[in-house]
N, C-alpha and C positions, 0 to 999 in steps of 0.2 A: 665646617666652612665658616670662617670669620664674615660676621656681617659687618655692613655700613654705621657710622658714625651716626647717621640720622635713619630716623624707621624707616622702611620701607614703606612708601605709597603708592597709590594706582597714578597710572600715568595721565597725565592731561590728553584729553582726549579732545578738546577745542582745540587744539596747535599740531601740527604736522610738522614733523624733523624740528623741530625747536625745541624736543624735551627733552630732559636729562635723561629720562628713561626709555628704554627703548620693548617693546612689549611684545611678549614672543606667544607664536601660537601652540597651541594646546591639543595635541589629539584626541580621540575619542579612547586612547587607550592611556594614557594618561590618568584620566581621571579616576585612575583607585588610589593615586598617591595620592590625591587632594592635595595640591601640592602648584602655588604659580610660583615662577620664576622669572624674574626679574633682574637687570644688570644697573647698576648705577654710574654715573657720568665719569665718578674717579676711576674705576675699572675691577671696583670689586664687586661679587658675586654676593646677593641676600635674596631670601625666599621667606616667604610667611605660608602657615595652614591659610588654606582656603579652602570651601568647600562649594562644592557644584559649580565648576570651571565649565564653560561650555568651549567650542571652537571660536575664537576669534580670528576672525580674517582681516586684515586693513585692507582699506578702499583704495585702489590703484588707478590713478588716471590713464586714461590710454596714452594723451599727451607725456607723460613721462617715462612711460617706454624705452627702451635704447630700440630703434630698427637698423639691425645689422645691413639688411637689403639696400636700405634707404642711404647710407653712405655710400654707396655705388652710383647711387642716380646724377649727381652731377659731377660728371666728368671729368677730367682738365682736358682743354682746349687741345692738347696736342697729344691725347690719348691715342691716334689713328697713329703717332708717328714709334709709338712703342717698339711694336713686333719689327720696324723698318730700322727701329735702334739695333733690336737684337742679332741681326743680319749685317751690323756694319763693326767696325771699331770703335770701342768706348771713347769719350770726349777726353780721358784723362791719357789717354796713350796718343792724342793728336798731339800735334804743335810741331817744335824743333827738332824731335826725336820721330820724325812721322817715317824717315826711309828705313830706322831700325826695323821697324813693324812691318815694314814688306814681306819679311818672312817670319809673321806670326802664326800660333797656331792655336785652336781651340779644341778642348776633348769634351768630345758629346758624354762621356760617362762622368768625366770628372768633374766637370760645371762650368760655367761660361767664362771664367778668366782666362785669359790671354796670357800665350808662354813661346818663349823659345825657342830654340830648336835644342839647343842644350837641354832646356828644361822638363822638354817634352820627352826628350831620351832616356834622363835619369828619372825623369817618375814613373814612366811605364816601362821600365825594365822588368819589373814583375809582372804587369799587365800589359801583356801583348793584344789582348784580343776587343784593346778600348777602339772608339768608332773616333777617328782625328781629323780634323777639318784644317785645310790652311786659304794664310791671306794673300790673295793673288791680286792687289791693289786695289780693287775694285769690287767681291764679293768672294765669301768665303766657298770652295771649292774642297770635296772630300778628296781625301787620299790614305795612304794605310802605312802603319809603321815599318813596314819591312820596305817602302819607298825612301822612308825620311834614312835610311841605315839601322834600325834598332836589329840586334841578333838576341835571340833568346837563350839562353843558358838554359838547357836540360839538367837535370839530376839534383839542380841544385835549388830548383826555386824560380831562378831566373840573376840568384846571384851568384859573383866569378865563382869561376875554376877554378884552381890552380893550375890543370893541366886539363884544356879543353883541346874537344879533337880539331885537330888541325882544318877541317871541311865543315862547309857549312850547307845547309839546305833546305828545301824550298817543301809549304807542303800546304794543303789547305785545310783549313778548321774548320768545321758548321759549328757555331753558337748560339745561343736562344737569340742574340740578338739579329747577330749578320753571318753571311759565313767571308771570312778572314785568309788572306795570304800571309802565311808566317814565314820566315826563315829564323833557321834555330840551329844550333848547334852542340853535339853531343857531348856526354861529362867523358874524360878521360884519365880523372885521377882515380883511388881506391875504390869510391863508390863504383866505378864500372865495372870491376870484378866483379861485383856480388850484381850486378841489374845491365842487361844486356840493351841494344839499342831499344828493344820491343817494348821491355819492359820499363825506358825511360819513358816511354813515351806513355805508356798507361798508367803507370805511378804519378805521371801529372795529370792523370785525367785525359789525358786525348788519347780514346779507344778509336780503333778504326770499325767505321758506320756499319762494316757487317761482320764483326764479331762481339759489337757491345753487348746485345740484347743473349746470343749465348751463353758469353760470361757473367751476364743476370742471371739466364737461368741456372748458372750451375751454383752460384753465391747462393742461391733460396734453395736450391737443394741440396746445400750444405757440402760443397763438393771437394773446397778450401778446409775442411776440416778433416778429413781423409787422409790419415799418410800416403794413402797410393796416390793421393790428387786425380786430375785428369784423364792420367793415361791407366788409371784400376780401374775406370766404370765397366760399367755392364749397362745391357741394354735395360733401360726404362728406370736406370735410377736418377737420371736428371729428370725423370718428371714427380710436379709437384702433387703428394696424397692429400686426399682431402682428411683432416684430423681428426674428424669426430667418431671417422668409419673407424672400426676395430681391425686394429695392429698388433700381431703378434709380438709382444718382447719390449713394445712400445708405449702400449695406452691398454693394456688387457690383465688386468690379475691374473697371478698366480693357480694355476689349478682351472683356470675357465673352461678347458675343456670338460672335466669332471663335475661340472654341476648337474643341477637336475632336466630331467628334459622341459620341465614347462620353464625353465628360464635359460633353457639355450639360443631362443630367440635374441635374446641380450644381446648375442655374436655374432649374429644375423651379419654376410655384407650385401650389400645391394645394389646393384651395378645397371644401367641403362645403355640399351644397345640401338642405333640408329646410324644410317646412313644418308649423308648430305651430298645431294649433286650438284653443288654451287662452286662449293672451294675445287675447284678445278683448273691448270694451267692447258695454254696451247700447246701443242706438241709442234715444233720444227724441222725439218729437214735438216738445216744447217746449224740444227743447236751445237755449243759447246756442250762440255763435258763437266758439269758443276754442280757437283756433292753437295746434300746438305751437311753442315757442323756438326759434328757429333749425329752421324748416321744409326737410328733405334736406340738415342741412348736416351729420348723424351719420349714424347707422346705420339710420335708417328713411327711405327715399325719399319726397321733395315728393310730396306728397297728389294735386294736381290735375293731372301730367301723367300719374301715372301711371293715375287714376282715366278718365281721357279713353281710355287704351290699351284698358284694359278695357270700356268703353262701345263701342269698334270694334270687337271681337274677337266672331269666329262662331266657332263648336265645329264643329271638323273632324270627320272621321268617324275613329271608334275603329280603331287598328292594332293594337291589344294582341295579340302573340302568344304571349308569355312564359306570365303564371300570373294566373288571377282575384283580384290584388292590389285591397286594398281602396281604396287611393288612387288606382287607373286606376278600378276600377269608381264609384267616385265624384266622380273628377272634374267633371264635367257634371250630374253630379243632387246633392249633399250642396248641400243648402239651410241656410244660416245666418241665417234669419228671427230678426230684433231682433238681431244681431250687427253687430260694426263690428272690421272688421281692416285694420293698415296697413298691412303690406309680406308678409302672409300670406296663401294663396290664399284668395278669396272665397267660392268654390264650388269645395269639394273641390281636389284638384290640376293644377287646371288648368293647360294648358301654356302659355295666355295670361303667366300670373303669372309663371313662372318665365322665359320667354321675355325678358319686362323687368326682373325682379330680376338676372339674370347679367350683362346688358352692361351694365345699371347700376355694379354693383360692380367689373367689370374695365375702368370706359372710362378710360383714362389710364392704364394701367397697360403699361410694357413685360416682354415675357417671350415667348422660343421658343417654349416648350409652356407649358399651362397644361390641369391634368388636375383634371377637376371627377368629386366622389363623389355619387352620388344613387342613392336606391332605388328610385327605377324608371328610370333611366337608362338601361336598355337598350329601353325603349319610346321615350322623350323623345327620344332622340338622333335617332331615326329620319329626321324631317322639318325637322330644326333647322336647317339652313344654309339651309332652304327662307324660314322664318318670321323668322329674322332677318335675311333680306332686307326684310321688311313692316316693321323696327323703323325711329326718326324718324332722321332722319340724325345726329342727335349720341350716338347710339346702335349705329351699325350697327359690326359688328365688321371689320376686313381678315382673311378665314383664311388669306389670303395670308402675313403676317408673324408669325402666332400658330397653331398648333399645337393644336386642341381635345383630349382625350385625357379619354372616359366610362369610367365604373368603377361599381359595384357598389360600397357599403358591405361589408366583412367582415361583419358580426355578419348587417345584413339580408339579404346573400346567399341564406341559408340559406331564406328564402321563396320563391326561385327556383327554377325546374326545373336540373338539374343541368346542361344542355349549356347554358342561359342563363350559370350560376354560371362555367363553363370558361369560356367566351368575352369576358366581362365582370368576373369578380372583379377589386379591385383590385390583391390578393396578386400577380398574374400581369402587372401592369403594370410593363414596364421603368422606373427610376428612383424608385421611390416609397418603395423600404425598406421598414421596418415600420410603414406606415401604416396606419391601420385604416379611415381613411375614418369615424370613426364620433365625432370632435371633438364634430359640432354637438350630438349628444345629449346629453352632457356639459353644453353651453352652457345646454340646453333645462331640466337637473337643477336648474339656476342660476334658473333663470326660472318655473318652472311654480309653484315658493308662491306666488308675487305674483300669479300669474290670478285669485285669490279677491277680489283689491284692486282689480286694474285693470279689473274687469269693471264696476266701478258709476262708473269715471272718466269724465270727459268726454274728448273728443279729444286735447285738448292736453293734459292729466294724465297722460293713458293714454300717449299717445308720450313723453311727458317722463320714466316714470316705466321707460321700459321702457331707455329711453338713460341714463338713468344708471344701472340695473341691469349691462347689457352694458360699461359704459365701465369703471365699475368692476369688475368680472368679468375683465377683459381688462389692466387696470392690474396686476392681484395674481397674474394669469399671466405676464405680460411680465417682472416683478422676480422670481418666484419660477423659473422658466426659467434666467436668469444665474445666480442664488443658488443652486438645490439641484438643478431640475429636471434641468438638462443637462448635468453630469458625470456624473449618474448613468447618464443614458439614453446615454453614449458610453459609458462603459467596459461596459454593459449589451450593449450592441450591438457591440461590441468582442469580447467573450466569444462570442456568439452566432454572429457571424458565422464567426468560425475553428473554431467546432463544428459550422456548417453544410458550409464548407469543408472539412475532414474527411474529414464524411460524403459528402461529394459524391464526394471523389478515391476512396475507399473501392470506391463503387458504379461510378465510370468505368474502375475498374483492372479489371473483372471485363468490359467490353466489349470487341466486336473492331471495326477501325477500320473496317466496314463497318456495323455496326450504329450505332455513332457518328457515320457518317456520313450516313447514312439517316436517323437520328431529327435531327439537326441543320438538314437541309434541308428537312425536315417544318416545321420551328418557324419556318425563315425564310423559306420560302412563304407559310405561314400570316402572318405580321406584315405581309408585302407585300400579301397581299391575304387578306382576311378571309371571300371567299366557301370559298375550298380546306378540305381535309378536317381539323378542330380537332386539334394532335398532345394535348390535355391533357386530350380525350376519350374515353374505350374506344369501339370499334367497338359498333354496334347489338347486341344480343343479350347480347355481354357484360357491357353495363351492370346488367345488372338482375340479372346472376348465377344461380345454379341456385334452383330455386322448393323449396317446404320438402317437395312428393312427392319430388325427387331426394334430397334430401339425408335424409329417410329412409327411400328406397330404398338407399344407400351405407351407411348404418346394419348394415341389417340384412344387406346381404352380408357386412359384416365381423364380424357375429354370427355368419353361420352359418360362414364360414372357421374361425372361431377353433373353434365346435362340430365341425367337420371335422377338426382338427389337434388339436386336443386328445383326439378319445380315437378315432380314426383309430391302425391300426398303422403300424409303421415298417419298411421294408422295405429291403432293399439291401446290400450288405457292404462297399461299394467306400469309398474315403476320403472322398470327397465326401459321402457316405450315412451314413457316420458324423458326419464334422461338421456335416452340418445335420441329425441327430440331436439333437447335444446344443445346438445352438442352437433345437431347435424343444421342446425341455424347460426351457430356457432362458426360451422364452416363455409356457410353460404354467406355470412358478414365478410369472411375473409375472403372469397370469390369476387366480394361486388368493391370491397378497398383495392384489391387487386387490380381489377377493370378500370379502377378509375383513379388509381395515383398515379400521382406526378404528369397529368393533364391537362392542361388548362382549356383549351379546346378540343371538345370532341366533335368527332363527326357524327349526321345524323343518325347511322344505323348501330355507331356505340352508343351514342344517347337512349334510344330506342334498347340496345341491350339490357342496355346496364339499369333502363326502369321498368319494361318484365323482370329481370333478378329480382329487382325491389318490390314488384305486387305481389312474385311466388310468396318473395319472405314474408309479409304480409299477412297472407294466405295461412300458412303455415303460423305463422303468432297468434294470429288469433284462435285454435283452436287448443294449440299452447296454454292460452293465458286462461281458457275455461277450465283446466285440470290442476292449474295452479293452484289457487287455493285449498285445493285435496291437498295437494304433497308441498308446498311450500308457505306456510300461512304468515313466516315474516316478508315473504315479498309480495304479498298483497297489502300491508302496508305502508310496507317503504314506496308501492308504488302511489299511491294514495298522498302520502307525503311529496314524493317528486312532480306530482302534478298540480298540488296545491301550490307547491311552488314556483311553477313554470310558469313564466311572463306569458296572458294570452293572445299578447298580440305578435308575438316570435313565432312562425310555423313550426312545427313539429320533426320534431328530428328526422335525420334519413333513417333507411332499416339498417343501414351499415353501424349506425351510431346508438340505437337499439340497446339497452341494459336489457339479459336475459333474465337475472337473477339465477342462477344457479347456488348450489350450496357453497361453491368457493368462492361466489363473489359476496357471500353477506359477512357480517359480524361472527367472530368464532362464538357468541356466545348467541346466536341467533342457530347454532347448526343443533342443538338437540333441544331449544322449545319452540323454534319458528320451523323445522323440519319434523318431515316424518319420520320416523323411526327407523335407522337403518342407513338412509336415503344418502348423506354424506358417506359413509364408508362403501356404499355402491360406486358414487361419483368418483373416489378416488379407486378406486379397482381398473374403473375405467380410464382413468388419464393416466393411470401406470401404464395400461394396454396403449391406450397413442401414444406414451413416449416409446415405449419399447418398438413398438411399431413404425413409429418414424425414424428412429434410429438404422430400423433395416430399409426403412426404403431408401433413407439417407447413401446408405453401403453400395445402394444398388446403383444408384442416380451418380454417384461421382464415379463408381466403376465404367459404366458407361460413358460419360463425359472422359474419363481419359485413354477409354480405347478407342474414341471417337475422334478425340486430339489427336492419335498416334496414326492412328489411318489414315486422315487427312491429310497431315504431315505429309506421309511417300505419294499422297493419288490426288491431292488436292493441284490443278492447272487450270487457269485463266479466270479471269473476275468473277464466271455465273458462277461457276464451281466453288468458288471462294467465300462468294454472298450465300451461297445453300449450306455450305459447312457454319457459318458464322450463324445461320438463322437457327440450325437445328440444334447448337452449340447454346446459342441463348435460351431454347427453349427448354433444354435440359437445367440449364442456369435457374431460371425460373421456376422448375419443380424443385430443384434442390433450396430455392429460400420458401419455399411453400412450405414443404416438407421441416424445415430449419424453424418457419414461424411457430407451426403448430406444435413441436416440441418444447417449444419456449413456453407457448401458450399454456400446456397441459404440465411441463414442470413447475410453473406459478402456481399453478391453481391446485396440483398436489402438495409444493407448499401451504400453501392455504392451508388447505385440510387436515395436514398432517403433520404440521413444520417443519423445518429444514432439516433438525438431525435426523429425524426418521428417513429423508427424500439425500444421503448423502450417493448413494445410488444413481442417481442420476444428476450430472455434474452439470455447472453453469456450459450453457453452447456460445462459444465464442466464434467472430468469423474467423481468426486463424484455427479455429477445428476443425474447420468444412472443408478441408480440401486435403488430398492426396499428398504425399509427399514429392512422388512421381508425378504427379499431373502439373505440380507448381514447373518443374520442367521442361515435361512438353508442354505444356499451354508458353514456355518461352519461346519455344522453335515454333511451334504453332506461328504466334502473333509476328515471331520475324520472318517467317514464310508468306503468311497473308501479308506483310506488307509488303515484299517484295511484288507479290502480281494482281499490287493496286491497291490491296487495304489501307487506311489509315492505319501507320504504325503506332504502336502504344509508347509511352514516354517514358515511362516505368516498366520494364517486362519483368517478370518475375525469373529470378534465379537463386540457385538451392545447389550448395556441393552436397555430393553424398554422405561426406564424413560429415556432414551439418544436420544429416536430417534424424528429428525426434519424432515418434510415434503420435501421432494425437491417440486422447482417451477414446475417440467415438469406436474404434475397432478394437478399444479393452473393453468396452461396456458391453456391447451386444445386445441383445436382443431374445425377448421369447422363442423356442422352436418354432422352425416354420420350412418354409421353400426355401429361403435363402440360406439357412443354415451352414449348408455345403462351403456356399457360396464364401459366407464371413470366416469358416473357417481355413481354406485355403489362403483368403487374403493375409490370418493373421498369419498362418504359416509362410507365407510368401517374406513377409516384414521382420519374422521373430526369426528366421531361419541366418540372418547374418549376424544377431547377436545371440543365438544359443551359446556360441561357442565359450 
């Protein structure tokens, strides 16, 4: 870069725009060139090394601002008379030529100048459909070009013929702007041979209002590219596939059939079956007679065969075992008097309808399996291979060569009885991923505005209007899928699934290869044959979990324990009698923090409680602290030290706030010459034993809380009922942080003792551990039910998909043998039993 004739200098910094240089700022990224730049006055470019340039900003007066706003604020005087300008004739069209201008005109599209009547003919000979205003001496008044004489030329544009047809005619346009009275005239030279009236009119774009949207759909399904064109379809090839599903010949390699079976799921289609009683039209006495466009050749099946099926069809006799679902119980009675529906059940949910809507939509289709979701599905299936034997022959399915596979919707599930939901959900179906099964509702979200419209449609309107709703619906999924939708949802599922993988090895490491093996062969029995015993079931009795007299009868034993050990002497002198001495002081500190946090006024007969707690403790310390120095002889002088130090005019600590000294709370170099021999690897034997121990009461306390959540749910009516669930609900709460402390407590102090590598066994307790994956659930329906009948609603309720939920460790760790045993091991089988697979 040529420099300046004279060096480069720093700029004057006393003068503002007065310097020949002009000084540029500096980023913070910048400065690894070391490097300022500088321009000089003649207009050439020089730079010198510099080093540690910082950001320089100049100082900007506000006064020297441009404010863009602020040139608006004073007005001109005759601002009010503007818009009164633009409603009249310009000043330069007045004067001696003012009677020309009597029949002036202006075009709202083309811009505000003023034209002719000549002029306004030859500029919109192309554009018929501009909005034209004329001057009626006085104020401009609309009128439309086919008034002023303009004829439109077809075929050509809008420009001449050679040989235009001799007639002209009259027709009206909707345009996004206005709708338009045209008169136009047809081509009659060469080009009419090859494009008939119909087709001038649509090679300009002016489709008529009720065939546009079918010849959209046939353009998206490709129908223009066909040698047969129009008149080859078949039914259901105007409608549009969703791409991602697997297509035979289309989107599927070579040989797919012949792969292996664990990756034939690959070909999996999956299809969702639901019936909507919204899109419905009135039926008439005096209707016409009016087809839909292309009758079954979309998405709503040809009217008259399938109107025939249902005219043969007798209503079997009710198998409903499941749950008094309101589409089984209506099936056969839901009367839709003065209703008309095309491919939706007539009468309730009949299994006539869906009987011919499913082979309809799958007949030509190849696929292994193909696993259909529906909400009553586990009734429907029942008798199905029976009844689609009865369908017409171009209908009938081979189950030989296709694979049916029923499912349960996720979300509807939940209206099912729970050994229905195990056996049927579709979570639990090999192959399907995180499908929800719950698509078409989605679709229905898409559809259900327009019931208000298509209810007063006639036949053909109504199906016309519903197909091109869906086609388009399916178009803006299919583009948005490629574009946004499906990287998201893999690298989504991508995360997911190695979180699930995880937790799975997590919970498999903690098995032995007999139980592994047992539960394994449970799961493949079961898929071979579906009568054997459900492994994703709990056994009878345990489903239903302990009833709310058990759980507070367990209450109040662990009330009266704690009234037993708390002001119960202490008796014994042996080492073991001392240590669980001061760990039973230990649990009386936690008793009396309990009682009195987060208080700040108590009432008189807590106060009174909670300072008996304090004398029992008391009581008990002091006979504590005479055996101490046998078995602890550095905590008779640390205590010695702590009291030399204590200010004596501060009263004395509470019993809650009490140092015990045990052997995990001194120095590790105090545990084998301030201790007795032995005496810390007793203590830690024992906080092994309360961890393990609290772990299982842990298991047992949130089981309870969520059968306790689930009950209330169906039986819980009116505020008392509401405030007893909610009391006995927190009282469970509060054993489970009791339970949750003491764990904490005794995993520290095993640290202590033994350091962390050796305690890796027993893992940090975090509050996302403590809870159920299921209870995070119902504690949501829970807290949305309490508020409905008066609770204070929560503002955060908790909610948890089930493709979302990870195991916590507390039901890999377990626990010593004991009562519960049974208990934790059904839980983990209940949990591990969806991802054995």
């Amino acid at each position: 870069m040529a420099s300046s004739s004279s060096p480069a200098r720093a700029p004057n910094r006393s003068q503002r725009n007065n310097s020949s240089f002009y000084e540029y700022e500096t980023r913070p990224s910048d400065l690894a060139r070391d490097r300022g730049f500088f321009e000089s006055a003649d207009g050439q470019r020089a730079f010198q090394p510099a080093h540690n340039i910082g950001v320089k900003r100049r100082h900007v007066n506000p006064s020297d601002l441009v404010d863009a706003f602020g040139d608006w604020v004073p007005l001109p005087g005759d601002a009010e008379g503007e818009l009164d300008i633009e409603d009249s004739l310009p000043d330069a069209d007045l004067g001696d030529k003012r009677k020309r201008y009597l029949s002036s005109f202006r075009c709202t599209d083309c811009g505000v100048f003023v034209q002719c009547l000549d002029c306004v003919l030859s500029r919109h000979s192309l554009t018929p459909l501009h909005r034209v205003k004329e001057w009626n001496g006085t104020f401009w008044v609309p009128t439309t070009l086919m008034k002023l004489g303009l004829i439109y030329q077809l075929g050509h544009g809008g420009h001449l013929c050679c040989c235009p047809a001799p007639k002209t005619h009259e027709m009206a346009v909707m345009d996004t702007e206005a709708i338009h009275t045209v008169q136009y005239r047809y081509c009659g030279c060469d080009k009419a041979d090859r494009a008939n009236n119909l087709e001038q009119l649509m090679r300009n774009e002016w489709y008529p209002a009720t065939t546009y949207s079918f010849a959209k759909r046939a353009k998206r399904a490709g129908r223009g590219h066909d040698p047969t064109g129009l008149d080859g379809t078949v039914n259901g090839e105007c409608a549009l596939l969703c791409w991602p599903c697997p297509h035979d010949e289309k989107n599927l390699p070579k040989g797919w059939q012949d792969v292996a079976p664990e990756f034939q799921f690959l070909y999996m289609l999956i299809l969702a079956l639901d019936t909507n009683f919204r899109l419905k039209s009135r039926l008439r006495a005096n209707e016409r007679d009016n087809p839909p466009l292309g009758d079954g050749w979309g998405y709503i099946m040809e009217e008259a065969p399938y109107k025939e099926h249902l005219r043969n069809y007798v209503a079997e006799k009710d198998v409903s075992t499941c749950i008094a679902f309101a589409a089984l119980l209506q099936k056969d009675t839901r009367l839709t008097t003065g209703r008309r529906s095309s491919m939706r059940a007539a009468r309730g949910c009949a299994y006539a309808n869906m009987d011919y809507i499913l082979p309809s939509t799958i007949i030509g289709i190849t696929a292994l399996y193909l696993a259909v979701s529906y909400d009553i599905a586990c009734q429907w299936q029942i008798n199905l291979p029976k009844r689609l034997e009865s369908m017409p022959d171009h209908l009938k399915i081979n189950l030989v060569l296709i694979t049916l596979l029923f499912a349960l919707p996720v979300w509807h599930a939940g209206a099912h009885e729970e050994s229905c939901q195990t056996e049927n959900l579709l979570t639990y179906l090999d192959g399907v991923g995180r499908t929800d099964g719950e698509g078409i509702e989605r679709t229905w979200s898409v559809l259900n505005p327009i019931s208000w419209a298509t209810k007063e449609m006639g036949r053909g309107a109504h199906a016309d209007a519903i197909e091109d709703k869906i086609d388009h619906h399916n178009w803006e999924k299919n583009i948005n899928q490629g574009a946004n939708d499906a990287p998201v949802k893999l690298i989504l599922a991508i995360d997911k699934r190695d979180r699930q993988v995880t937790a799975f090895k997590e919970v498999d490491q903690t098995l032995s290869k007999n139980v592994r093996k047992e539960w394994r062969k449970k799961i493949d029995d079961w898929k071979a044959d579906r009568t054997k015993p459900n492994p994703y079931l709990i056994g009878e009795g345990k489903n239903n979990g302990p009833s709310e007299a058990t759980i507070r009868l367990a209450l109040t034993k662990d009330k009266a324990e704690e009234a037993a050990t708390g002001g119960g002497k202490l008796h014994g002198s042996s080492v073991t009698s001392f240590l669980v001495a001061g760990l039973q002081l230990e649990e009386a500190q936690q008793r009396i923090k309990s009682h009195a946090r987060g208080r700040v006024l108590l009432a008189a007969d807590q106060q009174e409680r909670i300072q008996e707690m304090r004398i029992a403790f008391f009581s008990k310390l002091k006979w504590r602290c005479r055996s101490q120095a046998v078995y602890i002889s550095a905590a008779v002088r640390e205590l010695e030290e702590e009291e030399d130090a204590r200010d004596p005019d501060l009263p004395p600590p509470n019993a809650e706030d009490v140092r015990l000294y045990l052997p995990s709370g001194l120095q590790r170099a105090d545990h084998e010459e301030g201790c007795r021999p032995g005496l810390p690897a007793m203590e830690g034997k024992l906080r092994e034993g309360q961890c393990c121990d609290s772990l299982r009461v842990l298991h047992s306390r949130l089981h309870a809380k969520r059968h306790l959540l689930n009950y209330h749910n169906e039986s819980v009516v009116g505020q008392r009922a509401a405030t007893r669930a909610y009391t006995l609900i927190e009282r469970i709460r509060e054993r489970v942080d009791a339970v949750s402390g003491k764990y904490r407590r005794a995993r520290a102090a095993l640290i202590a003792l033994r350091g962390r590598a050796v305690c890796e066994g027993f893992r940090e307790l975090k509050a996302s551990d403590i809870q159920l994956n299921e209870e995070r659930e119902v504690n949501a329906r829970a807290q949305k039910r309490l508020s409905k009948i008066g609770s204070r609603p929560c503002r955060k309720g908790p909610a948890l998909s089930s493709k979302d939920k990870v195991f916590s460790w507390i039901w890999t760790a377990g626990g010593g043998p004991g009562e519960d045993e049974a208990a934790l091991h059904d839980s983990k089988e209940e949990k591990l039993a969806v991802r054995v697979e």
